[in-house]
C-alpha positions as CSV (number, residue, x, y, z in Angstrom):
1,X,25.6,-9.3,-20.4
2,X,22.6,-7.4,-20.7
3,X,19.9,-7.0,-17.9
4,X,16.3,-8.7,-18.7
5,X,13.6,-6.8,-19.4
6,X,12.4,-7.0,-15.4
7,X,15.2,-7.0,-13.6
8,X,16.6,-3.4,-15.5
9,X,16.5,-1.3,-12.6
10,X,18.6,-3.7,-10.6
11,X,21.7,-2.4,-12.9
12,X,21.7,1.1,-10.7
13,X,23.4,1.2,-7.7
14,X,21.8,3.1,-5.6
15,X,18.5,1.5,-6.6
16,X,20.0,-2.2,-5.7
17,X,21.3,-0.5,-2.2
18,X,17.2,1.0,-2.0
19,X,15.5,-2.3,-2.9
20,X,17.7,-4.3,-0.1
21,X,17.0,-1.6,2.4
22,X,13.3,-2.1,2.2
23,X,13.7,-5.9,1.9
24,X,14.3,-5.9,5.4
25,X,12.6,-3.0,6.5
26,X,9.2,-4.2,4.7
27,X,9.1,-7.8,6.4
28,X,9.1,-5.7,9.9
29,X,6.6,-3.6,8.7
30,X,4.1,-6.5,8.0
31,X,4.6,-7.9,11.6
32,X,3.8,-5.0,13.0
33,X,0.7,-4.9,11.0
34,X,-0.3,-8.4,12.1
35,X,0.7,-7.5,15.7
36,X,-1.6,-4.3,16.0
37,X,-4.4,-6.1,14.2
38,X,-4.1,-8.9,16.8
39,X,-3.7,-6.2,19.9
40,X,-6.3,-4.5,19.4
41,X,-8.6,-7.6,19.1
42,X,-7.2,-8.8,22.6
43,X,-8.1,-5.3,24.2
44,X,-11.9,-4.4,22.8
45,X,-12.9,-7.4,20.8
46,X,-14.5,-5.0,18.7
47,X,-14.6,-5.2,14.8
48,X,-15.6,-1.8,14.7
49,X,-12.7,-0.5,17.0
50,X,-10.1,-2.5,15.1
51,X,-11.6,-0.6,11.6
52,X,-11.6,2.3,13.3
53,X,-7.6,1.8,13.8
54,X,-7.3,1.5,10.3
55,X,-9.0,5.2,9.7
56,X,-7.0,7.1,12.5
57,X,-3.5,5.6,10.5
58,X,-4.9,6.9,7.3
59,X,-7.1,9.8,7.8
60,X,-4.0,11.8,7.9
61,X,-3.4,11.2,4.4
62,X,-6.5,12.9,3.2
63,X,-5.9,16.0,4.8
64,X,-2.3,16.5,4.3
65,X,-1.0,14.3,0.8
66,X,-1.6,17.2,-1.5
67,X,0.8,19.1,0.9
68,X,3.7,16.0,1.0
69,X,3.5,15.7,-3.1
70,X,4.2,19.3,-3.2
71,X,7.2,19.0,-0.1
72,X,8.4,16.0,-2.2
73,X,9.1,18.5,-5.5
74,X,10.3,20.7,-3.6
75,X,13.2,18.9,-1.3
76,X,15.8,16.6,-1.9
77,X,14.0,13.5,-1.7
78,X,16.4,11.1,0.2
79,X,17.1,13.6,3.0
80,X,13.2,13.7,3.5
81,X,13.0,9.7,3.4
82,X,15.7,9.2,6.3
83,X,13.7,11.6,8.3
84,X,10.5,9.6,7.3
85,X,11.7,6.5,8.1
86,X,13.6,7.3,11.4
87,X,10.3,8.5,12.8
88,X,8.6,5.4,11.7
89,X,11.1,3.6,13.8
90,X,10.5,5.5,16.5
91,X,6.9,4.9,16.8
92,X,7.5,1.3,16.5
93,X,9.6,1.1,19.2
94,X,7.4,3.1,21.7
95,X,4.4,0.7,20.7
96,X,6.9,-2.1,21.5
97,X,7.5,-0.5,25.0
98,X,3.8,0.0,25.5
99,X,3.2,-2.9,24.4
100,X,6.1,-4.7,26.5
101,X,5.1,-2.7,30.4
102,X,1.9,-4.5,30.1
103,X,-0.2,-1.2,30.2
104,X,-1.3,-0.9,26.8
105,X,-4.4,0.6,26.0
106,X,-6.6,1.1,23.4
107,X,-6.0,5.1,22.7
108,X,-2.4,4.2,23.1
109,X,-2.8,2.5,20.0
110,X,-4.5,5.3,18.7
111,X,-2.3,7.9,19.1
112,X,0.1,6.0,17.3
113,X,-1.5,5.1,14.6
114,X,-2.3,8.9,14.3
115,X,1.5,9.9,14.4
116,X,2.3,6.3,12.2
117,X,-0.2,8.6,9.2
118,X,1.5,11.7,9.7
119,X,4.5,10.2,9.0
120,X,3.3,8.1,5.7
121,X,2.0,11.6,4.5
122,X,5.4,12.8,4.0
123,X,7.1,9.3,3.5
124,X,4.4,7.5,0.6
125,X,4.9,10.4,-2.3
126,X,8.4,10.7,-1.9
127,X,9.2,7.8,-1.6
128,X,7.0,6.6,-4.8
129,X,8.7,9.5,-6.5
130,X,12.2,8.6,-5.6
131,X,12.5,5.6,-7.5
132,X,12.0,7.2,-10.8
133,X,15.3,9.5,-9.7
134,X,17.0,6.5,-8.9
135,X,16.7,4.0,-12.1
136,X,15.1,6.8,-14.8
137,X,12.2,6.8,-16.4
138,X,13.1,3.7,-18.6
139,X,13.1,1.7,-15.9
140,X,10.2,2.5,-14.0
141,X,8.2,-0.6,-14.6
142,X,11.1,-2.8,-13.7
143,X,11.4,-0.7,-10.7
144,X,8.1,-0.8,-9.5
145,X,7.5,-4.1,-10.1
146,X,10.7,-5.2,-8.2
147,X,9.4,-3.0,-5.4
148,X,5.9,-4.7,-5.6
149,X,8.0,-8.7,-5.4
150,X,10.0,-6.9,-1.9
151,X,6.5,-5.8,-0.6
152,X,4.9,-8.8,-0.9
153,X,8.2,-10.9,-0.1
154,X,8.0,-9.1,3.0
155,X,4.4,-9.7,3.3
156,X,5.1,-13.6,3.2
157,X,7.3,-13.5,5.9
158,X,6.0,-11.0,8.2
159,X,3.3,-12.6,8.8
160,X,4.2,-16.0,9.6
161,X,6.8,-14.9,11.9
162,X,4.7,-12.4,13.4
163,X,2.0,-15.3,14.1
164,X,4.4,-17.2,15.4
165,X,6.0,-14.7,17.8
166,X,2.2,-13.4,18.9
167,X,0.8,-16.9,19.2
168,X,4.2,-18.0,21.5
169,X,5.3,-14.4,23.1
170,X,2.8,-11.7,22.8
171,X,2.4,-8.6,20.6
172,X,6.2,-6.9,21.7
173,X,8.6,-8.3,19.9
174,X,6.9,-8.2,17.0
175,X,6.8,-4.5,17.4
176,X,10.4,-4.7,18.3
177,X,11.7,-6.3,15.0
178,X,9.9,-4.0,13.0
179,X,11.3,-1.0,14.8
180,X,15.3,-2.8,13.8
181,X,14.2,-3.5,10.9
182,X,14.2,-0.2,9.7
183,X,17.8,0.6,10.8
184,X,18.7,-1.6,7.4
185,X,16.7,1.9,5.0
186,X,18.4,4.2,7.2
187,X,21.4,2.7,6.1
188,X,20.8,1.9,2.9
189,X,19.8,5.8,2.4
190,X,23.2,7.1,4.2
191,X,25.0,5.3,1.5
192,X,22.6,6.5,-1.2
193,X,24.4,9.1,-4.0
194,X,20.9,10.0,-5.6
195,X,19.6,13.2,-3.9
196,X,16.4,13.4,-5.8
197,X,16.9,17.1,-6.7
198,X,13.7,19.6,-6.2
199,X,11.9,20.3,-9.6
200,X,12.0,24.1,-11.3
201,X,9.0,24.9,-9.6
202,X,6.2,26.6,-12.0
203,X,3.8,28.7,-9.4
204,X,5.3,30.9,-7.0
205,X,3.5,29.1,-3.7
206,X,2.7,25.7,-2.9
207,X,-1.1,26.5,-3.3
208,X,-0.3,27.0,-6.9
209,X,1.7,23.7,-6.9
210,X,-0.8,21.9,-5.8
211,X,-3.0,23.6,-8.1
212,X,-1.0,22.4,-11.3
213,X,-0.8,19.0,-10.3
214,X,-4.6,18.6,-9.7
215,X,-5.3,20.5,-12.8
216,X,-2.9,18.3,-14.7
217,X,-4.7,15.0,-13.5
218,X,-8.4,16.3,-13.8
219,X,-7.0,17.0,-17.8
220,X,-5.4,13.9,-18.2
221,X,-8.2,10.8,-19.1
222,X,-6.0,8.2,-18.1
223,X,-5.0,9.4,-15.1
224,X,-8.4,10.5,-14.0
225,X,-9.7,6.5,-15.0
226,X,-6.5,5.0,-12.9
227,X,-7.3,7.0,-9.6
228,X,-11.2,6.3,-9.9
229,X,-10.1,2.2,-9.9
230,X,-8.0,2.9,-7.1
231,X,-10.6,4.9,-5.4
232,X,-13.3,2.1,-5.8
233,X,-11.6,-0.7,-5.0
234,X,-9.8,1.4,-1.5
235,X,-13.1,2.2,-0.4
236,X,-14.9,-1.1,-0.7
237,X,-12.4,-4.6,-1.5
238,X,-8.8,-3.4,0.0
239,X,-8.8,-3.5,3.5
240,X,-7.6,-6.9,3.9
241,X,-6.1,-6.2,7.2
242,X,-9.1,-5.7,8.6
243,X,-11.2,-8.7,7.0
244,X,-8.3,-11.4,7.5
245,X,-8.2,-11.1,11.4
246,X,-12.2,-11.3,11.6
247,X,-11.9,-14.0,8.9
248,X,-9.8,-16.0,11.0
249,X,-11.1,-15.6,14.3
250,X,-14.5,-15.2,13.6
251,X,-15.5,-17.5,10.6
252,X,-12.6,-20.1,10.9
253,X,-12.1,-20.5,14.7
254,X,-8.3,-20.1,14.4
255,X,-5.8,-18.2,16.9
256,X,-2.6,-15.5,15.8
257,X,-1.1,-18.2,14.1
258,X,-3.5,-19.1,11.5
259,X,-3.9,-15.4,11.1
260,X,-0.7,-14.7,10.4
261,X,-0.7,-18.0,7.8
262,X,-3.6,-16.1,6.3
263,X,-1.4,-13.5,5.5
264,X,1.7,-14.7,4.1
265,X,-1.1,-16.8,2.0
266,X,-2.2,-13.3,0.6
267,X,1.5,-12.0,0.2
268,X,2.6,-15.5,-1.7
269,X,0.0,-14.6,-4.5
270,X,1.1,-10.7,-4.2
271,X,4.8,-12.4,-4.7
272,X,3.8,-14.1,-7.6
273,X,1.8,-11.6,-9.3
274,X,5.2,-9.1,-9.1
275,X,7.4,-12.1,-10.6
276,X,4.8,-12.3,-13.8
277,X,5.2,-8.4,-13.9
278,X,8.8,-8.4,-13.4
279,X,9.2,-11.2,-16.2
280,X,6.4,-8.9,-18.9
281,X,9.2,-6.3,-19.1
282,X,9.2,-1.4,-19.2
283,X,6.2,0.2,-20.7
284,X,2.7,1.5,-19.5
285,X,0.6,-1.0,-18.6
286,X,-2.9,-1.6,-20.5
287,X,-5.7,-0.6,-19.4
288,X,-7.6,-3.8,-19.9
289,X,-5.2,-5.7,-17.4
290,X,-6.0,-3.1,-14.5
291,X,-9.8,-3.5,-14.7
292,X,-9.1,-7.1,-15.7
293,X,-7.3,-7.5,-12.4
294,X,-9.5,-5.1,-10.2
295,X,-12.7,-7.4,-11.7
296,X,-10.7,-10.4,-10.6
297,X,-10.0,-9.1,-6.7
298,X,-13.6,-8.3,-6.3
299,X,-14.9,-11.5,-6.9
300,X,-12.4,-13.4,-5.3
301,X,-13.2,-11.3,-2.0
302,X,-17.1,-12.3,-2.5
303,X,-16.2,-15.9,-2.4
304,X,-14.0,-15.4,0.0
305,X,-17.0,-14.3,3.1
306,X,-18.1,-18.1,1.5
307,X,-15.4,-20.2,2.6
308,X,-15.6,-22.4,5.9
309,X,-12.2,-24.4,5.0
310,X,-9.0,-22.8,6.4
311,X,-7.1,-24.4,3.0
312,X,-9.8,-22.9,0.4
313,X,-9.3,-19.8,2.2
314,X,-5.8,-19.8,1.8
315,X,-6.1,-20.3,-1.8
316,X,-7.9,-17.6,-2.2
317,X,-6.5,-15.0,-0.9
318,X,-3.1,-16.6,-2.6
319,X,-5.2,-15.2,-5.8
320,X,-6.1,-12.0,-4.6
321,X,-3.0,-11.2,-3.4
322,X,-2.0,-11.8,-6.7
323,X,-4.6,-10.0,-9.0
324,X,-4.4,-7.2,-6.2
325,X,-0.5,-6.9,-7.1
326,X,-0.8,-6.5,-10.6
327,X,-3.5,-3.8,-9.9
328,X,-1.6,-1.6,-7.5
329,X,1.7,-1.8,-9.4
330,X,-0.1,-1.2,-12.5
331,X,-1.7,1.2,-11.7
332,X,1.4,3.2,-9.9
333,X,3.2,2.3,-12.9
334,X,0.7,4.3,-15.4
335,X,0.7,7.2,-13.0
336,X,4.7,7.6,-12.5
337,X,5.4,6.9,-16.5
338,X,2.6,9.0,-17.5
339,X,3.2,12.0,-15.2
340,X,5.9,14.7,-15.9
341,X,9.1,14.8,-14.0
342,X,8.5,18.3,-12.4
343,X,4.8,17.5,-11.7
344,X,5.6,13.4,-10.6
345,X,5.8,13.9,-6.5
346,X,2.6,15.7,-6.5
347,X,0.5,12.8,-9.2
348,X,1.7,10.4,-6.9
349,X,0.8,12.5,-3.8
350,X,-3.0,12.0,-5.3
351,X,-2.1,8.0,-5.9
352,X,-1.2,8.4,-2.1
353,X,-4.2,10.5,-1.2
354,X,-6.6,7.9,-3.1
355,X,-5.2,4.8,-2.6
356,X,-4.6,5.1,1.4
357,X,-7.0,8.1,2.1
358,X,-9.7,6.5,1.2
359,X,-8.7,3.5,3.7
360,X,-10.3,4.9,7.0
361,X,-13.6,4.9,5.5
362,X,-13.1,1.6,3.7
363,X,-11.8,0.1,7.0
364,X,-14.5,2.0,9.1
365,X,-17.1,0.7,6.7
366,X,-15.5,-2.9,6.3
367,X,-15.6,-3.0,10.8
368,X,-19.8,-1.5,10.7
369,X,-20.8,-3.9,8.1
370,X,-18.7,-7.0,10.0
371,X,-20.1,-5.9,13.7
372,X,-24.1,-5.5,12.4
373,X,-24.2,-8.0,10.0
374,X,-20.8,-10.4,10.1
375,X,-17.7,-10.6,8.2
376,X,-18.5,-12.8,5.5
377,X,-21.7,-10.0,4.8
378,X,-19.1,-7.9,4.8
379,X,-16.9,-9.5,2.1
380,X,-20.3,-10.2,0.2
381,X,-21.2,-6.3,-0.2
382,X,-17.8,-5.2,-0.2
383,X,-16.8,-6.9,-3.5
384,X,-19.6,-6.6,-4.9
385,X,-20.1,-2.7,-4.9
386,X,-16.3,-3.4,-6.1
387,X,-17.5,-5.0,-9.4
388,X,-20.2,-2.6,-9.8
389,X,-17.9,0.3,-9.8
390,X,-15.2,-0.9,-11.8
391,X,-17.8,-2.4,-14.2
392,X,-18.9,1.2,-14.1
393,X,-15.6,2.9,-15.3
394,X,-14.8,0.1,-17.6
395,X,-17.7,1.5,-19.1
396,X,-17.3,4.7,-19.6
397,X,-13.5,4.2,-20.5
398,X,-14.8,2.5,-23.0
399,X,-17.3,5.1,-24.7
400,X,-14.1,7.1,-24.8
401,X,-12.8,8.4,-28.4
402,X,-9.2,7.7,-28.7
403,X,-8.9,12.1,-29.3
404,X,-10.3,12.5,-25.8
405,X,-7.5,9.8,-24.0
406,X,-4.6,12.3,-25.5
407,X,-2.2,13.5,-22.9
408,X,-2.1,16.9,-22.1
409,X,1.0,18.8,-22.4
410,X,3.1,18.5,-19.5
């Protein structure tokens, strides 16, 4: 019996062994996320501060992601992954330990947010570019979908347990879950055949890599269009994990657990946005449903600094997190089917370098505008310089001639 359209990629083994692994490992992922957000609030009470955790775990990315996109080419992926994701769990369980003695401080955080970025330099492009080795690129949009209903899965869950645990037992054990929860990747990765074989490499150093994939991206229209969406809506609508906490706290007077209800309300949409892409079935995505979602998660965040109801809240963010889902895997999906095999870890070394490196200054600017002005100002001006710059590129997308969207050859 043949496979539907969505669920393709689930017919490889070592992808189903891959997609279980990070079933598990996701949903610790997400409390930890809810955890920190929450620690740090306890220790400075600070919007600003708790932004500025947000830049320090991705600032790394901007400096280094052109260097892990060209690693990622030239390695065997999975080898590089368990050493990725080992570290990962290391770092969780030393913030669990801090966390635990009672001693925590603010710059402990810091430092490991810091080391959490240096890792997801290395771990984000391989990783992206790993699942194309393990289902082919006829599967891709199956794939990435699938990964996009685990994420968010995991971001239902996550959250609610996490605000649970926190409201009931502190910060800890949600920092020790997470740091288990990735002993399920490890293992799923050990038992992984796909090596993700290094690329023939076309310039003799990695300089010259790097070089070809930029110059391949700059060349490429659709490309170029698909990182200047993610690069808008980064900077100013995605950086939910710093909104939600203020949101809750600040605007709707509730505690860890109506935070962490906050969240699993964004990841329900995020769930259901990756069923409706799992269900549309393989092939590149069009370009009017990624600015017609990117539209859609910038004026949901507007009305969302509006809402004074805990239950309208909830709604909507249930709707972002589902327009926001068929953005991000949309777009990833253009960029991994679009992009050459040899040149793939480095494209999505930029969709890395975009997509998160822009993050510190989105959350640094998200915290400034919150702690001057408030958070629902905040969620005001961040989604609407959101519709302004994706109304922008629609645009000039549009003035386009179909000649000048050709693909380069690869």
């Amino acid at each position: 019996m043949p496979w539907p359209p969505g669920l393709r990629a689930l017919r490889h083994r070592d992808y189903r062994l891959f997609w279980g692994g990070q079933l598990v490992s996701l949903s610790g992922t997400w409390m930890q996320s809810v955890g920190q957000a929450w620690l740090v609030l306890e220790l400075t009470n600070s919007p600003l501060r708790l932004g500025l955790i947000g830049t320090l775990q991705y600032a790394p990315m901007l400096f280094f992601a052109f260097v892990g996109g060209a690693i990622a080419d030239r390695v065997r992926k999975r080898r590089l992954i368990l050493g990725t994701q080992s570290a990962l769990m290391c770092q969780a369980f030393a913030l669990s330990a801090l966390a635990w003695s009672g001693h925590v401080q603010y710059w402990h955080v810091a430092v490991l947010a810091i080391l959490y970025g240096l890792a997801q330099t290395l771990d984000m492009p391989t990783r992206q570019s790993f699942v194309a080795d393990l289902v082919g690129r006829e599967d891709v949009m199956s794939a990435i979908a699938l990964n996009s209903a685990v994420f968010n899965g995991a971001r239902v869950v996550g959250p609610a347990v996490a605000g649970l645990l926190v409201a009931r037992y502190g910060v800890a054990p949600a920092f020790l879950l997470n740091g288990m929860s990735f002993l399920a990747v490890i293992a799923a990765l050990l038992l992984i055949r796909t090596e993700g074989e290094p690329r023939p490499r076309e310039g003799s150093t990695m300089l010259e890599e790097i070089a070809a994939g930029a110059r391949y991206a700059s060349n490429t229209p659709l490309i170029a269009l698909v990182l200047g969406l993610i690069l808008v809506m980064s900077l100013f609508v995605i950086n939910f994990n710093t909104l939600v906490p203020l949101i809750a706290r600040d605007v709707l007077h509730e505690g860890a657990h109506g935070f962490g209800l906050l969240m699993a309300s964004l990841g329900m949409g995020a769930v259901f946005g990756a069923l409706v892409l799992a269900l549309i079935g393989a092939g590149r995505p069009a370009v009017s449903v990624v600015i017609a979602a990117a539209l859609v998660v910038s004026a949901a965040t507007m009305a969302l600094g509006g809402m004074r109801s805990f239950s309208l809240a909830a709604v909507t963010l249930v709707i972002i997190g589902g327009a926001q889902i068929v953005f991000t895997a949309s777009c990833n999906s253009t960029l991994q089917i679009t992009a050459p095999d040899r040149l793939r870890g480095r494209i999505m070394s930029l969709y890395a370098l975009v997509f998160v490196g822009s993050s510190p200054f989105g959350a640094l600017l998200v915290g400034s505008v919150a702690e001057k002005l408030g958070v629902s100002a905040a969620c005001a001006i961040g989604g609407g310089c959101g519709l302004l710059g994706v109304g922008l590129l629609a645009l000039r997308w549009q003035g386009r001639g179909a000649r000048s969207r050709a693909l380069p050859e690869p």
